[in-house]
N, C-alpha and C positions, 0 to 999 in steps of 0.2 A: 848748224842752224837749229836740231833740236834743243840743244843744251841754251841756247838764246832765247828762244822763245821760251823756255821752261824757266828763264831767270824774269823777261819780262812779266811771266804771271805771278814768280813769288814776289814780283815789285808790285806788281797791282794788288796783291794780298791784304799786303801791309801797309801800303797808303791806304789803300780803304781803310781796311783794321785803326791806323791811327786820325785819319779824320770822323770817325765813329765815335772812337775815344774824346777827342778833343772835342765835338760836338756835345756828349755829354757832360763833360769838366767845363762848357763854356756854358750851359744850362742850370748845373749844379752853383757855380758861382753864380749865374745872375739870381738866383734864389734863393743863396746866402746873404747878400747882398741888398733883398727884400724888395726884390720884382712880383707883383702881382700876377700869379699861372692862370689867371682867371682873367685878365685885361684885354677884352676883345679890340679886335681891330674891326677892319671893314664890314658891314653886315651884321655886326655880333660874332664872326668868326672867333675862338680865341685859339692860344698857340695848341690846345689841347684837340681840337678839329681841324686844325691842319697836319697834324702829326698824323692821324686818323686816315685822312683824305689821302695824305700820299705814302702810307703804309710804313710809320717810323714808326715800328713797336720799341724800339729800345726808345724815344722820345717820348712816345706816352706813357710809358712804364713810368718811366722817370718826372712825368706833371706830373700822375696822378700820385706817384709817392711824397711829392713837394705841395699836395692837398689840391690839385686842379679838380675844377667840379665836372662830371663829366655830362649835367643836366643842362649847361652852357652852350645853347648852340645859334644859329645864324637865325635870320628874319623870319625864314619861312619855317622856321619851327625843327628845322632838321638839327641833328645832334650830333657828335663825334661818333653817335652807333650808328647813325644812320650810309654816313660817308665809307662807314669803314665794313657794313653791308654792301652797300653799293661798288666799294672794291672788293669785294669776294674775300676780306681780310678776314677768315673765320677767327684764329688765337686770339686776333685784338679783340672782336665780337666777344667772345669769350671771357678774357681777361678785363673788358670795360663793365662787363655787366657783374662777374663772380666775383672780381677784387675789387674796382671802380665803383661798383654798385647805381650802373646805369641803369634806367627804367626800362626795361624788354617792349610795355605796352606803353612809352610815349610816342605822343601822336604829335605829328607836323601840323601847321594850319590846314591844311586840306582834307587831316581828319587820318592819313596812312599812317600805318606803325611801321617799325623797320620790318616785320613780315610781313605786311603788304608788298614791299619792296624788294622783301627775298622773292618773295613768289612770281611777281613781277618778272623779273629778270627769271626766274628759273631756275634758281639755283636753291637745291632739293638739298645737298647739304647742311646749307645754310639756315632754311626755311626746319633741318629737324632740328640744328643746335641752338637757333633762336625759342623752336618748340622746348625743347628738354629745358632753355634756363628761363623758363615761365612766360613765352610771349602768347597770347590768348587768339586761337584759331577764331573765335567768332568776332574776334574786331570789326568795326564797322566804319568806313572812311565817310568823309560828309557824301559821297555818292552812293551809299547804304551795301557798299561792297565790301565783304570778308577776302583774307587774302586770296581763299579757292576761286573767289568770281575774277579777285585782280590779275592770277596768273593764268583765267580760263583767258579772260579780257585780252594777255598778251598772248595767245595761242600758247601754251607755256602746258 
């Protein structure tokens, strides 16, 4: 029974490993192909804040090398950094802002940056790597709150 179960996980390896693959080769063709990386769907969502939202760094990697804008985001002003704060995704954070060259201090309609949103949530990680790649501690959401009131705000 061990030697079976150790062959069902090198099978799950490598299907995962080739639907990874084939995901990207199915991405790279649509944008040889001359699909728009920028072509929102519902909300202004585009495929570059859904990758974001459900934490597909090999997919975002791969819009933003295919020129996806990463300042493209939904109604309410939130952005592929915001979604991808909100999932605790630091590297994406990271890599959308250092190579993406997303904006640290864009603000949603309601006036919160994505470190309002760290601090919010509590997550002190996130809130110093948003700090180090230039997000501005005295931000002011349209409720005249800096992140420190937003994360005092969540008991945080």
């Amino acid at each position: 029974a061990p030697k079976t179960e150790e062959r069902r996980r090198q099978l799950a390896a490598r299907t995962w490993a080739e639907v990874k693959e084939t995901r990207l080769q199915l991405i790279a063709t649509l944008v040889d192909h001359g699909c728009d990386v920028n072509a929102p769907h519902d909300h202004g969502i585009t495929p570059l804040y859904m990758a974001c939202e459900f934490g597909l760094e090999d997919v975002a990697h791969t819009l933003l090398e295919a020129g996806a804008d990463p300042s493209i985001g939904a109604d309410d002003g939130s952005t592929p950094l915001f979604v991808a704060v909100e999932g605790g995704r630091h590297a994406l954070v990271n890599y959308l802002v250092v190579l993406g060259r997303a904006d640290p201090n864009h603000r949603r309609r309601n006036g919160a940056s994505a470190l309002h949103t760290a601090a919010a949530l509590g997550d002190v990680d996130m809130v110093n790597l948003l700090v180090e790649l230039g997000a501005s501690v005295d931000a002011r959401n349209n409720g005249d709150w800096t992140p420190l009131f937003a994360a005092a705000g969540r008991g945080r």
